[in-house]
TORDO-144419 format. One record per atom (N, C-alpha, C): x, y, z; residue in one letter. Coordinates in Angstrom, 3 decimals. Each point is the difference from the previous one (the first is absolute). Layout:
BEGIN
          X          Y          Z   rovex
          X          Y          Z       A
...
//
This chain:
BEGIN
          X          Y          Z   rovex
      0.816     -1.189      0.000       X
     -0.816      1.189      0.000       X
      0.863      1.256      0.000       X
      1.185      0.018      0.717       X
      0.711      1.129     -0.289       X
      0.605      0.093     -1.180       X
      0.077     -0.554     -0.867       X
      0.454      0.116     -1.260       X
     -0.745      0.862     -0.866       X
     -1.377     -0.164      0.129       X
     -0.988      0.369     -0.374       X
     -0.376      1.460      0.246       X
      0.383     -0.027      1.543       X
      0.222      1.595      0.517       X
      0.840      0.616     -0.748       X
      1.508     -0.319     -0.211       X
      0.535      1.079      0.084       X
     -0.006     -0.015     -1.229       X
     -0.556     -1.077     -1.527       X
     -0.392      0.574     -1.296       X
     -0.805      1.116     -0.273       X
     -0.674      0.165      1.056       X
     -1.281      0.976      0.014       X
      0.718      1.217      0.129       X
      0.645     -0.207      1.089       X
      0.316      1.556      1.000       X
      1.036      0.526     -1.318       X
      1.052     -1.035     -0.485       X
      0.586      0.586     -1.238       X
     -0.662      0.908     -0.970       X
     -1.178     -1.060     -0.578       X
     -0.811      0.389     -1.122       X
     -1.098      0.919      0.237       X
      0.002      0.601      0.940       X
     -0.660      1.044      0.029       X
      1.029      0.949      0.755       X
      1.335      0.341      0.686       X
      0.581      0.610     -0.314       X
     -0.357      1.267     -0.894       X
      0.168      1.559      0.909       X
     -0.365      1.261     -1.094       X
      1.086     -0.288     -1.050       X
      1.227     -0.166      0.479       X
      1.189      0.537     -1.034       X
     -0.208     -1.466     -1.162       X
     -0.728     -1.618      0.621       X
     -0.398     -0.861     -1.250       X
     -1.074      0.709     -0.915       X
     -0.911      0.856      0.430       X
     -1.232      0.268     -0.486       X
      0.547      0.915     -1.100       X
      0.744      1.326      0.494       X
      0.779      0.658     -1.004       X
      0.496     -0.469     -1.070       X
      1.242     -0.588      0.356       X
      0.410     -0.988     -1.139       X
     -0.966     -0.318     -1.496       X
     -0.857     -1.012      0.924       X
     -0.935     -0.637     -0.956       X
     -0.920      0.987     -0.482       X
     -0.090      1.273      0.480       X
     -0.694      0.786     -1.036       X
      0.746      1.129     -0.862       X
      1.387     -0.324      0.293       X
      0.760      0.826     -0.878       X
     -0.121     -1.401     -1.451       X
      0.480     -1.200      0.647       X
     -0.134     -0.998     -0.965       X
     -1.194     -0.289     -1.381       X
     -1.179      0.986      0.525       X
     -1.158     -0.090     -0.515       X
     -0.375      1.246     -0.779       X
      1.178      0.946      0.172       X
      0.427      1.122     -1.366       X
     -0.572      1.154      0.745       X
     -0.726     -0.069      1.492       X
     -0.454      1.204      0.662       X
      1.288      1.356      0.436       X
      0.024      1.115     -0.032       X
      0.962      0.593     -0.266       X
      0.140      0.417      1.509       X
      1.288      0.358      0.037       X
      1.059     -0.202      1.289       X
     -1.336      1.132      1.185       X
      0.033      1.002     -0.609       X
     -0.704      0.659      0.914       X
     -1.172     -0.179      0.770       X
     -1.107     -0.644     -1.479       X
     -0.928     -0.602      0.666       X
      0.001     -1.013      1.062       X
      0.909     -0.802     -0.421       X
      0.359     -1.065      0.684       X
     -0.053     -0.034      1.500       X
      0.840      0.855     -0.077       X
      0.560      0.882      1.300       X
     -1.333      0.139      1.135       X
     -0.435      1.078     -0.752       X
     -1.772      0.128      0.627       X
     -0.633     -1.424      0.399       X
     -0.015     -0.788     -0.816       X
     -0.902     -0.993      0.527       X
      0.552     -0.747      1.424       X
      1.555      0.063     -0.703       X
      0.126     -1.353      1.058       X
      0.255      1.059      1.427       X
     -0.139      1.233      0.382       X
      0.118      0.626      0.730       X
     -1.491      0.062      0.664       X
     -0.986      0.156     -0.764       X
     -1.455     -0.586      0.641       X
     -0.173     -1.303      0.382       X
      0.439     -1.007     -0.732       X
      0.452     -1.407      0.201       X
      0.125     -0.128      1.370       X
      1.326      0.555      0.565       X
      0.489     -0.140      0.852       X
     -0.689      1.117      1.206       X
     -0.755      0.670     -0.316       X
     -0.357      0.849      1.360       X
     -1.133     -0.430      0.293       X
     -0.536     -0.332     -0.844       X
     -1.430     -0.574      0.128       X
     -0.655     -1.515     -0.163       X
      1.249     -0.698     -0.244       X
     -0.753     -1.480     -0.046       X
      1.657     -1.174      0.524       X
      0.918      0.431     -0.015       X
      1.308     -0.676      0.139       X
     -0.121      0.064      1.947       X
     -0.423      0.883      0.412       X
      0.131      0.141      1.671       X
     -0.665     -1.065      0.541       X
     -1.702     -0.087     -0.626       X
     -0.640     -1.014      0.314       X
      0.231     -1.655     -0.254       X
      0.452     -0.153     -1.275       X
      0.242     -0.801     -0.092       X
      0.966     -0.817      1.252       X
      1.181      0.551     -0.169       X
      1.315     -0.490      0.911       X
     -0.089      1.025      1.066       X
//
């Protein structure tokens, strides 16, 4: 089961989330924005 955890905690990772939406042609800035809401607003709860 911890394996499982810490795939998660990786894969949702702000700086994984970034990544993968720079990967997805979204541009640096936007990017930026999201995973900065990402993370203030749904990354706390999670973990």
């Amino acid at each position: 089961m911890r394996h499982v955890r810490d795939f998660m905690q990786h894969f949702f990772n702000p700086l994984h989330v970034y990544c993968r939406l720079k990967d997805m042609g979204v541009a640096a800035p936007a990017a930026h924005r999201m995973t900065r809401a990402y993370e203030r607003y749904l990354w706390r709860f999670i973990w």
